[in-house]
C-alpha positions as CSV (number, residue, x, y, z in Angstrom):
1,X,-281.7,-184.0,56.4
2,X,-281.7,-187.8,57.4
3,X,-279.7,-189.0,54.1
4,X,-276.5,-187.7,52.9
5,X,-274.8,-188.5,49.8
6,X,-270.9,-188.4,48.8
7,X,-269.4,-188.6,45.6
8,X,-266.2,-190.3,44.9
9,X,-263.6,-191.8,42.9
10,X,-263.7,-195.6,42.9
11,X,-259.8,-196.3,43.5
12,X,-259.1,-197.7,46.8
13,X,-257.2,-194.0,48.2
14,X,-260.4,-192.2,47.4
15,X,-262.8,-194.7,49.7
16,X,-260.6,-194.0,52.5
17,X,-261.1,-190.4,51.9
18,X,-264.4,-191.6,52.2
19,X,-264.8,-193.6,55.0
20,X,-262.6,-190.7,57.1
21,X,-265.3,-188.2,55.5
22,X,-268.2,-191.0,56.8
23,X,-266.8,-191.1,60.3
24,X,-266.5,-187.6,60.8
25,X,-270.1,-186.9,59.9
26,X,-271.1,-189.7,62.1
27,X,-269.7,-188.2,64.9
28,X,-271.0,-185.2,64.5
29,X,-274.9,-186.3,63.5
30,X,-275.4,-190.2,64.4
31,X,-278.5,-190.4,63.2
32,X,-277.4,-189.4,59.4
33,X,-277.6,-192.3,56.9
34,X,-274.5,-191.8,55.1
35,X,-274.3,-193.1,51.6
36,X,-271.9,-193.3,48.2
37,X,-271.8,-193.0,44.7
38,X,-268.7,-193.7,43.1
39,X,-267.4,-192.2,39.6
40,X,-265.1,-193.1,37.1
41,X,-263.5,-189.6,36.2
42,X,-261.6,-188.7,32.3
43,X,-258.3,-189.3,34.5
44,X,-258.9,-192.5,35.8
45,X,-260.3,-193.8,31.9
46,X,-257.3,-191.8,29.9
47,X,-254.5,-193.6,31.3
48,X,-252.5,-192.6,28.3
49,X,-252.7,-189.1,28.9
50,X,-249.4,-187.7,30.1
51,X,-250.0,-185.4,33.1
52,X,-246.4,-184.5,32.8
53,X,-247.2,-182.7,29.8
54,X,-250.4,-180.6,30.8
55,X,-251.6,-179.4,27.2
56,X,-252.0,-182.8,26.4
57,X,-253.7,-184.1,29.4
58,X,-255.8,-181.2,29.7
59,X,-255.3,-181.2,33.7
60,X,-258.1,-179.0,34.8
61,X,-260.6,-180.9,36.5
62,X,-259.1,-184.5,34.8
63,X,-260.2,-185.7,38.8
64,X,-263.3,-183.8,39.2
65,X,-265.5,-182.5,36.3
66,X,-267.7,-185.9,36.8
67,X,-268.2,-185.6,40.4
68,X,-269.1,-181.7,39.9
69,X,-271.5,-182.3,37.5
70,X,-273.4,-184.9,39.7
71,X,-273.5,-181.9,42.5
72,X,-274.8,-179.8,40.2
73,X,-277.8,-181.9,38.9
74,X,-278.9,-182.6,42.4
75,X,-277.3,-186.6,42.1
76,X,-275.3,-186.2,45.0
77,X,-274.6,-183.8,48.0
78,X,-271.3,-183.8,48.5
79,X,-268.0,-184.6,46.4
80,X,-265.1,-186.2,48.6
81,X,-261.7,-184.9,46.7
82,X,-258.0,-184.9,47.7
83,X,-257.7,-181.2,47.7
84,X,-254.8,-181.5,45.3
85,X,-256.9,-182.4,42.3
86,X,-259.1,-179.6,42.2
87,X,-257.9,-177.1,39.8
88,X,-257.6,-173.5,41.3
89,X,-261.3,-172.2,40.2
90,X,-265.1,-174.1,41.5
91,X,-267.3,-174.2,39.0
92,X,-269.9,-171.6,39.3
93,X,-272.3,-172.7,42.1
94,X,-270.1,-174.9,43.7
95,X,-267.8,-174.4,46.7
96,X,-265.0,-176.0,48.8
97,X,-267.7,-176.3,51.4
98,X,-265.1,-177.5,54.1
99,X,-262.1,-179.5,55.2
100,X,-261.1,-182.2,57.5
101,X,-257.6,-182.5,59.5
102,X,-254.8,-182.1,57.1
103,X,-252.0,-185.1,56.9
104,X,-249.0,-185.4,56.8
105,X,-247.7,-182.8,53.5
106,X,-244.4,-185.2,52.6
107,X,-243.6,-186.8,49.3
108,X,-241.8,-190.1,50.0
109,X,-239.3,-192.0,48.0
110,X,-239.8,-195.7,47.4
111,X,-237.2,-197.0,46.2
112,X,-235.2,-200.7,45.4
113,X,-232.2,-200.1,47.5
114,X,-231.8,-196.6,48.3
115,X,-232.4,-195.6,51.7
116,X,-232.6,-191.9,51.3
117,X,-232.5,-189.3,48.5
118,X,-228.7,-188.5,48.6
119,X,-228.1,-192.0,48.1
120,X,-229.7,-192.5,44.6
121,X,-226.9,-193.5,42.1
122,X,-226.3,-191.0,39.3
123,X,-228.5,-191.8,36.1
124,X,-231.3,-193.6,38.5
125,X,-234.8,-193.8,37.0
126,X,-237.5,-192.2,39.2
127,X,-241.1,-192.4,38.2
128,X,-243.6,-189.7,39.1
129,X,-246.7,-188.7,37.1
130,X,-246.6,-185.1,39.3
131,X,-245.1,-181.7,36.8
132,X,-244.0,-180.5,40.9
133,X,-242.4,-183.2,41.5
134,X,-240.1,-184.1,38.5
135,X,-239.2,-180.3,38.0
136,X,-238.2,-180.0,41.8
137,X,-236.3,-183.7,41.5
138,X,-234.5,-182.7,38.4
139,X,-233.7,-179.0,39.8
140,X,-231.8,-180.9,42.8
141,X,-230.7,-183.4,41.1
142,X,-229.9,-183.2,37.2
143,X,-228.4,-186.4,36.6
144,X,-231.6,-188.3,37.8
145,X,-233.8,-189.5,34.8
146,X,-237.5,-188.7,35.5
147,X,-240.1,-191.2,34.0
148,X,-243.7,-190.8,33.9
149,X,-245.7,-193.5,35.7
150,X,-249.1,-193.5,36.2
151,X,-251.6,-195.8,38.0
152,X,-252.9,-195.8,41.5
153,X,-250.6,-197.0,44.6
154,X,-251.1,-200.8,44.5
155,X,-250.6,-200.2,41.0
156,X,-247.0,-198.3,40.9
157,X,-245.9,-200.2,43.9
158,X,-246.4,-203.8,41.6
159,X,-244.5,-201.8,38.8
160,X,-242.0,-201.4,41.0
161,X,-241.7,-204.2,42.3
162,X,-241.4,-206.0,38.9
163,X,-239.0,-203.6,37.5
164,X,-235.6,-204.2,37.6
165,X,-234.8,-200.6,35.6
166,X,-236.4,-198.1,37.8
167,X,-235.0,-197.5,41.3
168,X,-237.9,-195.7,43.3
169,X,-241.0,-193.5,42.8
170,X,-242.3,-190.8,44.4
171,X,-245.6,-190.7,46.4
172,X,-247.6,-188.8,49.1
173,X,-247.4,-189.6,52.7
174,X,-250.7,-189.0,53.2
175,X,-252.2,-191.5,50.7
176,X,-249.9,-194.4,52.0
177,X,-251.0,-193.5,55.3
178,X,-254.6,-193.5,54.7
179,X,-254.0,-197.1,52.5
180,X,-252.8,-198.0,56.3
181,X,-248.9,-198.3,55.4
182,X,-246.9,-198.2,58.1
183,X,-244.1,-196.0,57.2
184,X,-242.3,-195.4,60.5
185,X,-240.1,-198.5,60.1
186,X,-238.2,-196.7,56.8
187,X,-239.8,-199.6,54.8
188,X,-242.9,-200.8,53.1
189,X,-244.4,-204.3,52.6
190,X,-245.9,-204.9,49.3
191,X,-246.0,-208.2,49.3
192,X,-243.9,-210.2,48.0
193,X,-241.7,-206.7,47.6
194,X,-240.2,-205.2,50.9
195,X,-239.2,-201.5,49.6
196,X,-236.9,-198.7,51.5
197,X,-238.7,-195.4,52.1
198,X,-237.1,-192.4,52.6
199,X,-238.9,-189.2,53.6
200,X,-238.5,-185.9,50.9
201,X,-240.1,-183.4,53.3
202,X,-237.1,-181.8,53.6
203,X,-236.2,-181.7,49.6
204,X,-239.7,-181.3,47.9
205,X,-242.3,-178.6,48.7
206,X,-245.7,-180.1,48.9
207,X,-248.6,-179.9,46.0
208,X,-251.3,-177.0,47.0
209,X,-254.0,-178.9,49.3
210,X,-251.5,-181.9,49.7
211,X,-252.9,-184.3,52.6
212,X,-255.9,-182.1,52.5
213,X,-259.8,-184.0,51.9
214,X,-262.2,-181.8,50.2
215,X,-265.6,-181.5,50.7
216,X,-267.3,-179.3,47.8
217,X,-270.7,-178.6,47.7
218,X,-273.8,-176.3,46.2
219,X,-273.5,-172.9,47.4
220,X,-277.6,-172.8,47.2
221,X,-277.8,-175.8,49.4
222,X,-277.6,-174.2,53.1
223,X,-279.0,-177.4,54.8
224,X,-276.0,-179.2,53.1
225,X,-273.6,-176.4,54.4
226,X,-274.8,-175.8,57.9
227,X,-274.2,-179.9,58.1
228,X,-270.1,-179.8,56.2
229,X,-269.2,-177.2,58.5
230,X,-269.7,-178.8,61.8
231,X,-266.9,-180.8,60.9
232,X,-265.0,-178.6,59.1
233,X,-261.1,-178.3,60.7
234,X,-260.8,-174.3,61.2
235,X,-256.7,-174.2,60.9
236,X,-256.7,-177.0,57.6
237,X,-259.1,-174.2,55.9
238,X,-257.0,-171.2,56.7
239,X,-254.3,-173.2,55.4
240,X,-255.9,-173.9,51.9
241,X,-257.6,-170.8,51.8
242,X,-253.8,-169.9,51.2
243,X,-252.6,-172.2,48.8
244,X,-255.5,-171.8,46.8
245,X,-256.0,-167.9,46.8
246,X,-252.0,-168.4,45.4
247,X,-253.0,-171.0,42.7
248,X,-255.8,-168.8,41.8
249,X,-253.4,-165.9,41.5
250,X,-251.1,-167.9,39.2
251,X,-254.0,-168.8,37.0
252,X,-252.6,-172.3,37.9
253,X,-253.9,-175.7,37.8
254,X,-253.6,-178.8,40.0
255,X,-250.7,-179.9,37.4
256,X,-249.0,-176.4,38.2
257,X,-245.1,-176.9,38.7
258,X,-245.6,-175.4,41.8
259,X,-244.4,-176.3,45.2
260,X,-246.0,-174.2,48.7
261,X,-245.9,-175.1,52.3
262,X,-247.9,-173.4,55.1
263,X,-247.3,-173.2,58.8
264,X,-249.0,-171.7,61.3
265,X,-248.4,-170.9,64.8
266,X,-250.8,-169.1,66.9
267,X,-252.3,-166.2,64.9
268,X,-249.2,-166.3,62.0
269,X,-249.3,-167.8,58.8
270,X,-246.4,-167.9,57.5
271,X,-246.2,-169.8,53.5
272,X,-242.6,-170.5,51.1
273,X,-243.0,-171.7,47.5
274,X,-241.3,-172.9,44.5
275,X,-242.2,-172.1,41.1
276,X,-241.0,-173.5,38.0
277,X,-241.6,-171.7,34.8
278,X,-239.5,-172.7,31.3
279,X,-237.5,-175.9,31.2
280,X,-233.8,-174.4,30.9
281,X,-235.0,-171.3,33.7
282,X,-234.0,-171.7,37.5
283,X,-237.2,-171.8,40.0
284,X,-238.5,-168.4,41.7
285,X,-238.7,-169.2,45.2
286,X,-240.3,-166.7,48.1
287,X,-241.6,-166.4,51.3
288,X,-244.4,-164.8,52.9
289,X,-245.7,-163.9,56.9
290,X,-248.8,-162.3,57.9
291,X,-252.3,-163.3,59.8
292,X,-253.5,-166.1,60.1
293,X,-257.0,-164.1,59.7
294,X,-256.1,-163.1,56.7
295,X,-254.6,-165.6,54.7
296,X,-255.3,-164.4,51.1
297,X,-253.7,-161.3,52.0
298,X,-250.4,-163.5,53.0
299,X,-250.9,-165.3,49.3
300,X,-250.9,-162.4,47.5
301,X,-248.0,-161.2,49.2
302,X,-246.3,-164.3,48.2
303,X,-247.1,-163.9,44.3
304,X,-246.2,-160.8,44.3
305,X,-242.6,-161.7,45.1
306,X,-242.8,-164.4,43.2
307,X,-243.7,-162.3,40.2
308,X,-241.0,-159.6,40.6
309,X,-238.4,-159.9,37.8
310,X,-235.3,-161.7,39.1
């Protein structure tokens, strides 16, 4: 192959996915003329939907369905996701083809004035449009108010910025990092906003695939394959292959109130989630060790704790 082409959303997170997934195949092939074709997924048109309420936004594939259908008529080669979008099943033919280095897994709060988590007043407004998210913030914290807000950074940092009701949102750490943010001071310049950030990795348990770029592909197209996996990052894939042989055991999508993180060191894998079932129920939480050669073995391990009666 001499031309390669990816798919992609068109907001400004997702071409930095791309241009990471462009360098990385440049690298590895020089010569490959790297192009895009960019989509405009149900999720990016229905910004009325409320993805905190998943039977009305209909979550699976709200991020994806357009750019799988274009891999499957032959439009594109490749689809560039963040992993966390894609719901817990490929569509027949299709495959999560390969990964590139994971980022960092951390939610961060951006906030007005608070400086850390603990420091929110009582009754402060948080928006989030993330089910994991508001069920973990409200679960540590029942006298926060959760409020769905939608929109992609630029967009929910303005609302921020113009609000003077809501104290702070909630975003990835990986997605402000890719945007170029520079995080390490413990605040953010939006101008003309300057905003406190405060890191959650040690409240909130990641999405499944969080800080994770996708590459999915054809299954029947083995020139396509033999191309995605010479830059495919062997210890990012164990790690998914994890989270998502657990979504797929939960029947779960990528609205799931679930919460996982993975480690691995050496040849152990070792995975603890947080799952949220009805409203007025407290969270199942577990653990789970085993290979790291065998990481579907260490998921199932995990639901299977998870699913014992409490």
């Amino acid at each position: 192959m001499t031309r390669f082409v990816l798919g992609t959303r068109g907001s400004a997170l997702a071409l930095a996915q791309v241009e990471l997934t462009r360098a990385a195949l440049h690298a590895a092939f020089p010569a490959l003329a790297v192009e895009q074709e960019v989509f405009i997924t149900r999720g990016d048109k229905k910004l009325d939907l409320s993805l905190l309420r998943a039977n009305e936004a209909g979550g699976k594939g709200l991020f994806t369905k357009e750019l799988e259908d274009a891999l499957l008529a032959g439009r594109i080669d490749v689809a560039v996701h963040s992993l966390k979008d894609l719901p817990g099943h490929n569509p027949p033919g299709l495959a999560v083809t390969a990964v590139l280095p994971r980022a960092a897994t951390a939610d961060v709060l951006i906030a007005r004035e608070a400086r850390s988590f603990e420091e929110l007043p009582s009754g402060a407004v948080i928006g989030t449009s993330s089910v994991r998210r508001a069920r973990q913030l409200r679960w540590l914290r029942p006298d926060i108010v959760i409020e769905e807000w939608r929109g992609n950074v630029q967009t929910r940092l303005r609302k921020l910025g113009e609000s003077d009701r809501v104290a702070g949102i909630i975003l990835a750490q990986a997605g402000l990092e890719r945007l170029s943010y520079d995080l390490a001071p413990g605040t953010l310049d939006f101008a003309p906003w300057h905003f406190r950030v405060a890191s959650l990795g040690g409240h909130l348990l990641p999405a499944i695939g969080q800080g994770a770029i996708a590459l999915q592909s054809r299954v029947d197209r083995a020139e396509v394959t033999a191309i995605l996996q010479k830059i495919d990052h062997a210890e990012t894939h164990t790690a998914i292959n994890a989270e998502r042989e657990l979504q797929r055991l939960l029947a779960g999508d990528c609205g799931m109130p679930v919460g996982v993180r993975t480690t691995i060191d050496g040849d152990r894998l070792h995975l603890r989630a947080i799952l949220f079932g009805a409203e007025n129920e407290p969270p199942k939480q577990a653990e789970a060790d085993g290979a790291a050669d065998a990481p579907e073995a260490v998921a199932a391990q995990l639901f299977a704790r998870l699913a014992a009666p409490l």
